[in-house]
C-alpha positions as CSV (number, residue, x, y, z in Angstrom):
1,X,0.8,10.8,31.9
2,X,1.2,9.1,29.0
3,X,4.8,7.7,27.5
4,X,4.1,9.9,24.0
5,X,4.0,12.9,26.0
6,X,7.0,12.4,28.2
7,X,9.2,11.3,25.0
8,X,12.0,13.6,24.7
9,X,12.7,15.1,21.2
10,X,15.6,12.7,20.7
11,X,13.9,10.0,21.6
12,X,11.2,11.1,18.6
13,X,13.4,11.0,15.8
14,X,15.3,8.2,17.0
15,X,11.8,6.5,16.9
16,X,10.9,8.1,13.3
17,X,15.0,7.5,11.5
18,X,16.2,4.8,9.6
19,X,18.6,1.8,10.2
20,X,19.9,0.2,7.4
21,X,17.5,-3.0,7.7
22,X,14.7,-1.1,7.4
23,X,16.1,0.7,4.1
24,X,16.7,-3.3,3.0
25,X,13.2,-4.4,4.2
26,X,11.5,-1.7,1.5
27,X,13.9,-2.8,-1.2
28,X,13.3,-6.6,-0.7
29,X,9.6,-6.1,-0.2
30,X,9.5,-3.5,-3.3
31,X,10.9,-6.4,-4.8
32,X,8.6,-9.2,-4.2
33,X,6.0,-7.1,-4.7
34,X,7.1,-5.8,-7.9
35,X,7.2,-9.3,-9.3
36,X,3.6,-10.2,-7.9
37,X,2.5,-6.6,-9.5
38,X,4.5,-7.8,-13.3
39,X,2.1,-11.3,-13.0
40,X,-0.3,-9.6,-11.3
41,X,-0.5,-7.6,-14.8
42,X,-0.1,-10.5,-16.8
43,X,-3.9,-11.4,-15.5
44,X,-5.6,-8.3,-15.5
45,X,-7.1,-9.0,-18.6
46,X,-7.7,-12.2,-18.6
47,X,-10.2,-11.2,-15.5
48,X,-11.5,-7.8,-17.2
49,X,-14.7,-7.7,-14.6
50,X,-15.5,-4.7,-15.6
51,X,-16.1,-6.2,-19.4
52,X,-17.8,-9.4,-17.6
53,X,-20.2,-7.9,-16.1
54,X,-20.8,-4.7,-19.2
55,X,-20.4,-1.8,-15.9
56,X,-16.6,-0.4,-16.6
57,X,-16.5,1.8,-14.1
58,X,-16.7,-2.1,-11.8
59,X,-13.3,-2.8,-12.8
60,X,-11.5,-0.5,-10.1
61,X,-13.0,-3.7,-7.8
62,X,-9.4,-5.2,-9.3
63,X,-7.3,-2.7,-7.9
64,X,-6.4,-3.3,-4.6
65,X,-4.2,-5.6,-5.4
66,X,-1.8,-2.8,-6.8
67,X,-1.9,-0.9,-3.1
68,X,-0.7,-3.5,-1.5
69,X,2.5,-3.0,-1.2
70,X,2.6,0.6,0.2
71,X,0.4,0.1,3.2
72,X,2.4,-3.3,3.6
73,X,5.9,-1.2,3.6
74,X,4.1,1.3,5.9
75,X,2.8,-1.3,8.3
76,X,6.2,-3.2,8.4
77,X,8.9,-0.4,8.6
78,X,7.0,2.5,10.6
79,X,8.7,5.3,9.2
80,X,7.9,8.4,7.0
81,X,8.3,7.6,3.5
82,X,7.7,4.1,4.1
83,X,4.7,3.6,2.1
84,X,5.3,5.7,-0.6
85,X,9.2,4.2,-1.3
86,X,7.8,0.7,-1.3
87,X,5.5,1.2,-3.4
88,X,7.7,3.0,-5.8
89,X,10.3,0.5,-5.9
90,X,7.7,-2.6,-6.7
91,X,6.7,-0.1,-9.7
92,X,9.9,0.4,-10.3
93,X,10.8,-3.4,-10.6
94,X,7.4,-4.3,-12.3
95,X,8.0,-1.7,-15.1
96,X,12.2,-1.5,-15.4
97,X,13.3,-5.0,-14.2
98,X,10.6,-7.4,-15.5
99,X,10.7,-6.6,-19.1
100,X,7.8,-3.8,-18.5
101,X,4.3,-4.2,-18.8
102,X,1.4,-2.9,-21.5
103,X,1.4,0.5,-19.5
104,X,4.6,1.6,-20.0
105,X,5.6,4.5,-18.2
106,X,2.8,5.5,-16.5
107,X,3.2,2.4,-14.6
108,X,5.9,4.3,-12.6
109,X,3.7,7.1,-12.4
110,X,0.8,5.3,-10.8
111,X,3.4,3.6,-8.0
112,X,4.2,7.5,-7.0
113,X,0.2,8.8,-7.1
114,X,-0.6,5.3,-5.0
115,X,2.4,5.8,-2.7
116,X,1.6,9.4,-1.9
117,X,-2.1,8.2,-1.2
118,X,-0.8,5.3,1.1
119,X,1.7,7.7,3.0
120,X,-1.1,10.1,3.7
121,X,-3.1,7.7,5.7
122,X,0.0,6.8,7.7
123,X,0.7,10.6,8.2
124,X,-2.7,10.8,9.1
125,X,-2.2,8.5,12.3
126,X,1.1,10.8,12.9
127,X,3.5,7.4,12.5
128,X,2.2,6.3,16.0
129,X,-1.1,4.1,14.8
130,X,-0.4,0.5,13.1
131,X,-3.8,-1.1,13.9
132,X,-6.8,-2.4,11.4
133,X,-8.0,1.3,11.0
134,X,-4.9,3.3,9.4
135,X,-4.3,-0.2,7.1
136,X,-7.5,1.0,5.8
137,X,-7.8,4.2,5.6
138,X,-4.0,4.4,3.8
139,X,-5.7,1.3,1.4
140,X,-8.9,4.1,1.1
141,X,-6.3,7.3,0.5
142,X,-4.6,5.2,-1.8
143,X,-7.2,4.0,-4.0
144,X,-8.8,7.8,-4.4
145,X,-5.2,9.1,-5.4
146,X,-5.1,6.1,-7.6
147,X,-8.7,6.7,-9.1
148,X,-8.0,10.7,-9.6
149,X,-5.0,9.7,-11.3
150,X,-6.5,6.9,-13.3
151,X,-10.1,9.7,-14.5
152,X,-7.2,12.0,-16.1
153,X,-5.0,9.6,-18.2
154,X,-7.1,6.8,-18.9
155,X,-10.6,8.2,-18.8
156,X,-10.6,11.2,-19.7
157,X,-13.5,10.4,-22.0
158,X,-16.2,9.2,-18.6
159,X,-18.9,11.6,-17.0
160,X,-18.9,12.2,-13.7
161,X,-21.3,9.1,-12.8
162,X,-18.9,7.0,-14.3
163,X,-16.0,8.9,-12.6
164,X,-17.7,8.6,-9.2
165,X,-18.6,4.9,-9.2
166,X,-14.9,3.8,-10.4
167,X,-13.6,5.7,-7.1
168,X,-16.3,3.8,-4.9
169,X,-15.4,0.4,-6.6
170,X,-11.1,1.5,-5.9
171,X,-12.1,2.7,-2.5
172,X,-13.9,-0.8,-1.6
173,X,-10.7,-2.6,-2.8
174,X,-8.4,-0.7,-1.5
175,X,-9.9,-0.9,2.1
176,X,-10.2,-4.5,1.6
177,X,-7.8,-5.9,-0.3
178,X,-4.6,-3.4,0.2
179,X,-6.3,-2.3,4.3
180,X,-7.5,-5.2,5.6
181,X,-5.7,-8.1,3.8
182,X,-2.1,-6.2,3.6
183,X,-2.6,-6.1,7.8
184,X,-3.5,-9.8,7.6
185,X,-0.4,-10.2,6.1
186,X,1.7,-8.4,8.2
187,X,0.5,-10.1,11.1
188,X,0.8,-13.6,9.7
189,X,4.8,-12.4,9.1
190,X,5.0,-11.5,12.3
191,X,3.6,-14.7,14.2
192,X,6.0,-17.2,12.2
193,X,8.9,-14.5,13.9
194,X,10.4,-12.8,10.4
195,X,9.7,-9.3,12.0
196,X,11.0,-9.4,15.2
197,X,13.2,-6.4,14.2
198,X,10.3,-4.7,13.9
199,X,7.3,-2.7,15.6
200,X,5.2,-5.2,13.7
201,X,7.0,-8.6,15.3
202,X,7.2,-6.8,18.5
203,X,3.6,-6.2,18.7
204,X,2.5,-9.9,18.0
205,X,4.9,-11.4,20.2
206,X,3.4,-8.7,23.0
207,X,0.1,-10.4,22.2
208,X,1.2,-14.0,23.0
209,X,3.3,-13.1,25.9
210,X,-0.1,-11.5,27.5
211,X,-2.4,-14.2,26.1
């Protein structure tokens, strides 16, 4: 018998509730992240792929980078609401604390359409999967709530080719970029020991021991 189907119901929520470093870990990270999202902004024109190459639609390829931070929360603290409160908060911070950005408002609303993507995936794997695959599919879940989000306030004025092929490009990045190189980066926090109060430490330093 497995230990998930012998866990007692207190010894669910005490798995799923929060402790007070955890509640620190999403602000700090919402944080940093929030300052990499303001610079992060800063160049987003300067690269403009989608203008480099004449396809607009190819610019979505660019926006992993803004997913990051939920499935990086969600990997990290392994709890409901994870995601979606880190990835708030680095909106949050990119938009209130930095001085803003050329998107004004809707900057917050994209951190709460994104967050709500990345959260999904999570809830997908029921809080109990932290591997490669739920990394991705909460970067993929992410990007398509991000590309819905993006058809209605910035381009309204696309077909539905258009429309499609921007939610490929978002999906690509968002399973590569926020999925596969958000894990990478939780993993490489957890082999120099900065998440040992974590699932995510725990795991790595499980690992070793049986290497």
């Amino acid at each position: 018998m497995s230990s998930a189907s012998t866990r007692t119901p207190t010894e669910g929520r005490a798995r799923l509730s929060y402790r007070t470093i955890d509640l620190v870990t999403i602000a700090s990270l919402g944080v940093a992240f929030g300052v990499i999202f303001w610079a992060w902004g800063k160049l987003y024109g300067l690269l403009d792929l989608a203008a480099t190459i004449g396809y607009p639609p190819a610019g979505a390829l660019l926006g992993g980078g803004w997913l990051l931070a939920g499935v990086v929360g969600g990997l990290v603290i392994r709890r409901p609401g994870a995601a979606f409160g880190t990835e708030v908060v680095a909106a949050a911070i990119s938009m209130f604390v930095l001085g803003g950005t050329e998107w004004g408002f809707t900057v917050l609303l994209s951190g709460l359409v994104q967050g709500a993507g990345a959260e999904l995936g999570f809830a997908l794997g029921r809080y109990r999967r932290w591997g490669l695959g739920v990394a991705v599919l909460a970067g993929v879940l992410s990007a398509v709530f991000a590309s819905v989000y993006e058809w209605n306030f910035y381009y309204v004025d696309w077909g539905l080719a258009y429309k499609v092929a921007h939610l490929g490009f978002f999906a690509v990045s968002g399973a590569v970029v926020a999925g596969l190189l958000g894990w990478m980066l939780v993993r490489s926090l957890a082999g120099t020991g900065a998440l040992d109060s974590f699932g995510a430490g725990r795991d790595v330093a499980g690992e070793g021991v049986q290497a």
